[in-house]
VMD Tcl script that draws the C-alpha trace (Angstrom):
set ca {
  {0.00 0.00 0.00}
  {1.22 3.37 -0.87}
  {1.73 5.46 2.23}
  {-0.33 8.30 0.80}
  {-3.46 10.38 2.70}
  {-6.50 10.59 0.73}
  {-8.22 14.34 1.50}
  {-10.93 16.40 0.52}
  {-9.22 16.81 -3.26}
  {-9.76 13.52 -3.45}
  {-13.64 13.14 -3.69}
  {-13.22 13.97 -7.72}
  {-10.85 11.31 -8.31}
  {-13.60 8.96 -10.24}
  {-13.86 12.20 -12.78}
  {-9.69 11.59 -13.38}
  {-7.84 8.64 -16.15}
  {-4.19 8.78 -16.61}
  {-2.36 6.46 -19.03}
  {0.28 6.83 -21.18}
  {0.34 9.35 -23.92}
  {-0.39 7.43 -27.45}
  {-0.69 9.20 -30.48}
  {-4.32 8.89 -30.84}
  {-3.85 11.22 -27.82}
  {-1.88 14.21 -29.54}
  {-4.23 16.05 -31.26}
  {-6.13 17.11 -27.53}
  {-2.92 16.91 -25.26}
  {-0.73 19.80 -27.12}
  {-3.04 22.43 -25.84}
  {-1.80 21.00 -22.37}
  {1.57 21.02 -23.75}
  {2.06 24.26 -25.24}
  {0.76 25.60 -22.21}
  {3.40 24.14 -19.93}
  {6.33 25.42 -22.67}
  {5.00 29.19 -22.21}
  {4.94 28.67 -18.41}
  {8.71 26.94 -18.47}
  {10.57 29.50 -17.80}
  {9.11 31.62 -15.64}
  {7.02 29.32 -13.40}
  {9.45 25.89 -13.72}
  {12.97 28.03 -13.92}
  {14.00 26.19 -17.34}
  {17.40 27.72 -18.01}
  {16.04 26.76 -21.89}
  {12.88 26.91 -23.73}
  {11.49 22.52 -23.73}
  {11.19 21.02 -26.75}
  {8.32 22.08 -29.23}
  {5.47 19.53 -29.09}
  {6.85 17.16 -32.68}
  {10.47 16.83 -31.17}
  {8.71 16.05 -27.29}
  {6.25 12.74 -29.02}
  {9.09 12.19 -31.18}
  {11.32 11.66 -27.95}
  {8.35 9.41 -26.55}
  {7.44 7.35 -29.40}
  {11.81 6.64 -29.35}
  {10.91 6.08 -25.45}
  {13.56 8.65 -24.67}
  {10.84 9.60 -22.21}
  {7.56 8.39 -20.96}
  {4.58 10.75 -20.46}
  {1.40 10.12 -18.43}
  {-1.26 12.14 -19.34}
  {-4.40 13.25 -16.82}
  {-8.04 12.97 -18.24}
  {-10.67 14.87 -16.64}
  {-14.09 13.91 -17.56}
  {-11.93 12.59 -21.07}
  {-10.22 15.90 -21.39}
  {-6.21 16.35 -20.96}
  {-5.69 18.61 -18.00}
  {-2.41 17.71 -16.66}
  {0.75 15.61 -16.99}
  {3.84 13.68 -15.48}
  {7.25 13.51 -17.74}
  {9.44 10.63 -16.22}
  {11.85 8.05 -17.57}
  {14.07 5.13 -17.04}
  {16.50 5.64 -19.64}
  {19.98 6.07 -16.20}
  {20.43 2.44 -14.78}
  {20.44 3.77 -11.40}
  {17.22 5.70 -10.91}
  {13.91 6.66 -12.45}
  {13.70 10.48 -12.53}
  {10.59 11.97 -13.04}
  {10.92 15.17 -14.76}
  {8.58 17.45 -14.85}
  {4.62 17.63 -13.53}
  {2.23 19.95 -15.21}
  {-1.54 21.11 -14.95}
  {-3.30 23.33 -17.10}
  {-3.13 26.59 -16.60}
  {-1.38 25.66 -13.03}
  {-4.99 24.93 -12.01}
  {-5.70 22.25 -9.76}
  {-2.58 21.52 -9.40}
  {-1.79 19.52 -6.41}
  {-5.13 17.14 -6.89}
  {-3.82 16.64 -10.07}
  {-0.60 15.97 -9.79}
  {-1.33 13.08 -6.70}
  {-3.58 11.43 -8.86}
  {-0.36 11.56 -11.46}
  {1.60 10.82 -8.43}
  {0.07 8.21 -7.34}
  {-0.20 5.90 -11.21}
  {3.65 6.93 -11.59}
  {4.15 4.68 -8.65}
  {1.99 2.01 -9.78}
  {3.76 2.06 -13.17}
  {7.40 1.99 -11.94}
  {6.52 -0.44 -8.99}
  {9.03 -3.00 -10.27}
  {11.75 -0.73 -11.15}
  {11.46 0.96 -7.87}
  {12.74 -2.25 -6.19}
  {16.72 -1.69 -7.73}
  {16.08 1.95 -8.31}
  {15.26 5.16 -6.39}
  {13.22 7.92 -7.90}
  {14.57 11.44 -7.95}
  {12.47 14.45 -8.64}
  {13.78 17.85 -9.08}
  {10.73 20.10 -7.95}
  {11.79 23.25 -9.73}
  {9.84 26.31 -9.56}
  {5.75 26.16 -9.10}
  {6.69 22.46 -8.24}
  {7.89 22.90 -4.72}
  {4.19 24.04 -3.15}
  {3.70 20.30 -3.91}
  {6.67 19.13 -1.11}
  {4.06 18.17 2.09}
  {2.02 15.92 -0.43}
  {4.61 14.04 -1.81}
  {6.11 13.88 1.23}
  {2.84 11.59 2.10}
  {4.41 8.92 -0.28}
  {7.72 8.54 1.57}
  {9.77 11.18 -0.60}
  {12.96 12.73 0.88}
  {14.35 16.03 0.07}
  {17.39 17.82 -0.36}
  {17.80 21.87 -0.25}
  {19.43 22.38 -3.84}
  {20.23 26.17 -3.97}
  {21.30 27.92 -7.87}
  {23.90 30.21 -8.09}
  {24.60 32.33 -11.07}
  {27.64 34.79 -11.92}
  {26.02 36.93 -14.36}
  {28.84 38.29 -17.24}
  {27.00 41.50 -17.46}
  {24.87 43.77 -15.75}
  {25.99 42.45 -12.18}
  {29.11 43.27 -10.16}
  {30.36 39.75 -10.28}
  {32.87 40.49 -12.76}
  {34.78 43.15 -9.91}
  {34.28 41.08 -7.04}
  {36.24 37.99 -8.79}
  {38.99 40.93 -9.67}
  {39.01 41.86 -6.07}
  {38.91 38.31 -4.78}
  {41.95 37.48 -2.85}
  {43.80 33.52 -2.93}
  {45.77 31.96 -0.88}
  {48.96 31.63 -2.67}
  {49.41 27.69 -3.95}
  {51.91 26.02 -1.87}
  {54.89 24.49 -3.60}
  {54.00 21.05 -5.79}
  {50.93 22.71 -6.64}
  {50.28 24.04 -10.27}
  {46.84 24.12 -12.67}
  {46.07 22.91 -15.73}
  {43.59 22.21 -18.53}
  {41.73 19.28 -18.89}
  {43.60 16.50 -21.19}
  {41.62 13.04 -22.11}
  {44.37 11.62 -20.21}
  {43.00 12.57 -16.57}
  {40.00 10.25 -17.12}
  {40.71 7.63 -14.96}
  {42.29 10.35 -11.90}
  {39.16 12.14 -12.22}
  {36.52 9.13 -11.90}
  {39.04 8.41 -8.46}
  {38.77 12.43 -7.20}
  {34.80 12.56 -8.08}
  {33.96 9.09 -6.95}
  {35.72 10.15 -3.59}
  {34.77 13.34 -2.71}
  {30.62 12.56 -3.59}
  {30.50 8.90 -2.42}
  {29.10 10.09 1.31}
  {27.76 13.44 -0.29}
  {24.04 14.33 -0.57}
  {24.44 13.99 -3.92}
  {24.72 10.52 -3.76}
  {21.12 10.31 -1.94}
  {19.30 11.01 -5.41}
  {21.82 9.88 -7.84}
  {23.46 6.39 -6.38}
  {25.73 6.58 -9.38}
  {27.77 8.40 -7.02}
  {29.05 5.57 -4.46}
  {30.47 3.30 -7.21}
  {33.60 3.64 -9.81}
  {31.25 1.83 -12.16}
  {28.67 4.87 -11.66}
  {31.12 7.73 -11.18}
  {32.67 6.84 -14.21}
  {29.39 7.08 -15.86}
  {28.87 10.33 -15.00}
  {32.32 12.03 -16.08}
  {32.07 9.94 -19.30}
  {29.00 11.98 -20.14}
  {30.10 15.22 -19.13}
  {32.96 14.77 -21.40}
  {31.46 13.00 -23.94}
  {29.03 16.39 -24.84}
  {26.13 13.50 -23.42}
  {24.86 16.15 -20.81}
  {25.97 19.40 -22.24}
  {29.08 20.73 -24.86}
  {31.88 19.49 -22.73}
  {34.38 22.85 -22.55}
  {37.71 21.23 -21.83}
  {39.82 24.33 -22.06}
  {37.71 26.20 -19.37}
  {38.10 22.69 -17.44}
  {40.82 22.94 -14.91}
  {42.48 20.26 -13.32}
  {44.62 20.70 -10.34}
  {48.08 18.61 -9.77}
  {50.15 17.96 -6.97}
  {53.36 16.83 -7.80}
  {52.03 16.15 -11.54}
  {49.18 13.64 -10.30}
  {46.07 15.00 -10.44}
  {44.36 15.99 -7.36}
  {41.23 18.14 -8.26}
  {38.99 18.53 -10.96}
  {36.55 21.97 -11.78}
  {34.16 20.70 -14.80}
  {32.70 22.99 -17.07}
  {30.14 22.63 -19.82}
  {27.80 25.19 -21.94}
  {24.58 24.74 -22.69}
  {22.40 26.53 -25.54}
  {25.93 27.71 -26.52}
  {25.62 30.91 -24.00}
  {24.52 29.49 -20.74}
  {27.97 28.09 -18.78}
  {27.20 25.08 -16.11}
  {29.66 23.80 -13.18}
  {28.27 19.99 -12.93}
  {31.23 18.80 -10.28}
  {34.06 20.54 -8.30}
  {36.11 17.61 -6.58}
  {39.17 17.66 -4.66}
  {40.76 14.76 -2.68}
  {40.56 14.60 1.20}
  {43.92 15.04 1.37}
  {44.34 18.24 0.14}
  {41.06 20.09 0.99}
  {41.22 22.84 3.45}
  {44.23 24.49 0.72}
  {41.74 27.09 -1.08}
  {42.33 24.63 -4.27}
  {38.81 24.79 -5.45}
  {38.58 28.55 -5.45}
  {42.01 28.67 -7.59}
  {40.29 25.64 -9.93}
  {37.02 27.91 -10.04}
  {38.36 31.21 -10.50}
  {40.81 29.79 -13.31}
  {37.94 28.71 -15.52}
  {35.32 31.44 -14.41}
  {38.18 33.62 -15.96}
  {38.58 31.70 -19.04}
  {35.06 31.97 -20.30}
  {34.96 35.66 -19.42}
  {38.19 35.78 -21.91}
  {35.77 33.97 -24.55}
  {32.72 36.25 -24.13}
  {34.85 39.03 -24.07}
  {36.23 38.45 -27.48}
  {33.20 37.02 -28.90}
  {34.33 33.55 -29.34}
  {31.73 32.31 -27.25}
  {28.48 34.45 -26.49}
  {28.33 33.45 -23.04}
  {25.95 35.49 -20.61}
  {26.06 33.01 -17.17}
  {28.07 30.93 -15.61}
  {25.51 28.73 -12.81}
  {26.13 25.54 -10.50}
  {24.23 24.28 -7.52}
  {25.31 22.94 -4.21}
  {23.02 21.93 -1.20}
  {21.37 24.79 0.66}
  {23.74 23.89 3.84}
  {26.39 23.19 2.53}
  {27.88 26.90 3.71}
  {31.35 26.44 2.93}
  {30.70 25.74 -0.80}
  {28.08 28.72 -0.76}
  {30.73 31.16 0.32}
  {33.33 30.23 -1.95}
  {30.73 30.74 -4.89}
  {29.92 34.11 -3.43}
  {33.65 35.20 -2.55}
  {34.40 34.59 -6.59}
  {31.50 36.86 -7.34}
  {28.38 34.22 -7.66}
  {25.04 35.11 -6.08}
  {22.33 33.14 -4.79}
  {19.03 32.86 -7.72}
  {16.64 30.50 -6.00}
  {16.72 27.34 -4.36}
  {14.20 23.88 -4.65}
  {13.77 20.61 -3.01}
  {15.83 17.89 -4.57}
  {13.09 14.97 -3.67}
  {14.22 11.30 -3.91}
  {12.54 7.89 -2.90}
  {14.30 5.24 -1.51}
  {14.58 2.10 -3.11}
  {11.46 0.32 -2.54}
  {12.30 -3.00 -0.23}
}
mol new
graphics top color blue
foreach p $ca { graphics top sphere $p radius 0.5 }
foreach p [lrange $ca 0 end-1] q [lrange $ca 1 end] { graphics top cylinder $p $q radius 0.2 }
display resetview
């Protein structure tokens, strides 16, 4: 039995179908779905505008994606994006109603047939859930099915219009001790960087909503992609790899997305030589290197954002000594693998 409350909302629940979007159902759901892609940005904080409606049933009917649609009385009024494409976890995506009416009755009922659909997935995988924007009024319901959350806070250093670019200037750094020296990334750091990311995130909370995190096998998964443009362009010479004594102690990934919109996925430094100021020197060498492209129009890059947990305070004041400020923050939900 799912460990879920049945309210008031509920009483309309005989009114509500959800299934699986077919293509006998497109011609009724794109209303739904053009309505979300106006709403994306500024109600779901999409860094980029979602796929128009061919490309998103194109990705389903590859099964990039699943998408479980909400009929009211036989109408489309809402819907849950999810899929199962990682090995390690089902992520559901994205949960929609609309016009944003209705929403949390709606998305339970969603809720609530996700977790009958996945039920035998959810027994070697955990479910993560990003609940960005409008999506976090929903965190006391689904905490009703056994959902867990992590404070995920956004940071952006804007490359104009904000004073980020003078406080990195003024930012003062501890001067690297001796055996210490940066460098771009090479292909040849792979393997030294699946060690320094698989250590440093094993125990982190990162690891609570993607497991990938506490293995080689996974970690290497991850870096693959970044590097492999699976995630994002991969920007290797804005990628800066720290060495000690020519082995390679710290890594500070960069990627662009949209081809002006700069992303941090992973700062990682070894446990034996935090505490040095290393990540600020990584972060500041690569901030500075994609200021150098925007600035001479090789790259047209406006932002450079990351995240990092909400209390994680030492990470949040490095961002903000090298000039990044605080956007927003959301609840990083995740579900437990289901015994």
């Amino acid at each position: 039995m799912l460990p879920y409350i049945h309210s008031e909302n509920d009483k309309n629940d005989t009114n509500f179908e959800a299934r699986l979007l077919t293509p006998k159902d497109y011609k009724s759901f794109a209303a739904v779905y053009n309505d979300f892609r106006t709403r994306a940005c500024d109600e779901y904080k999409f860094e980029l505008e979602p796929l128009g409606f061919e490309d998103f049933t194109d990705s389903v009917e590859k099964n990039l994606i699943d998408c479980l649609v909400l009929f009211e009385n036989s109408i489309p009024v809402a819907f849950l994006v999810y899929t199962t494409a990682i090995s390690e976890a089902v992520e559901l995506n994205i949960i929609h109603s609309f016009k944003m009416e209705d929403m949390t009755t709606r998305a339970m009922y969603l809720v609530k047939k996700f977790l009958e659909l996945t039920k035998s997935q959810r027994t070697e995988k955990i479910v993560c859930y990003p609940m960005l924007g409008a999506q976090k009024d929903l965190i006391a319901d689904i905490a009703r099915f056994g959902f867990k959350f992590v404070g995920i806070a956004v940071l952006r250093f804007m490359t104009v219009g904000t004073n980020s670019r003078d406080i990195l200037k003024m930012a003062q750094l501890k001067q690297l001790d001796s055996g210490y020296r940066l460098v771009e990334w090479d292909n040849k750091y792979i393997d030294d960087a699946v060690e320094v990311v698989q250590e440093g995130f094993e125990t982190s909370a990162d690891a609570l909503f993607d497991p990938r995190f506490k293995t080689i096998e996974g970690t290497r998964d991850i870096v693959s992609k970044i590097v492999e443009n699976i995630y994002a362009e991969f920007l290797p010479e804005a990628t800066s790899v720290m060495l000690y004594n020519d082995e390679p102690v710290g890594f500070c990934f960069m990627n662009l997305t949209g081809g002006r919109i700069a992303n941090i996925p992973i700062v990682s430094i070894r446990k034996a030589h935090q505490g040095k100021g290393l990540s600020k020197h990584m972060l500041k060498k690569s901030v500075e290197k994609l200021l150098e492209w925007a600035d001479n129009g090789e790259k047209p890059i406006t932002e450079v954002n990351t995240t990092t947990e909400t209390n994680n305070f030492q990470a949040l004041k490095m961002y903000r000594h090298l000039g990044f400020k605080e956007d927003y923050n959301y609840p990083q939900a995740y579900l437990p693998v289901k015994d």
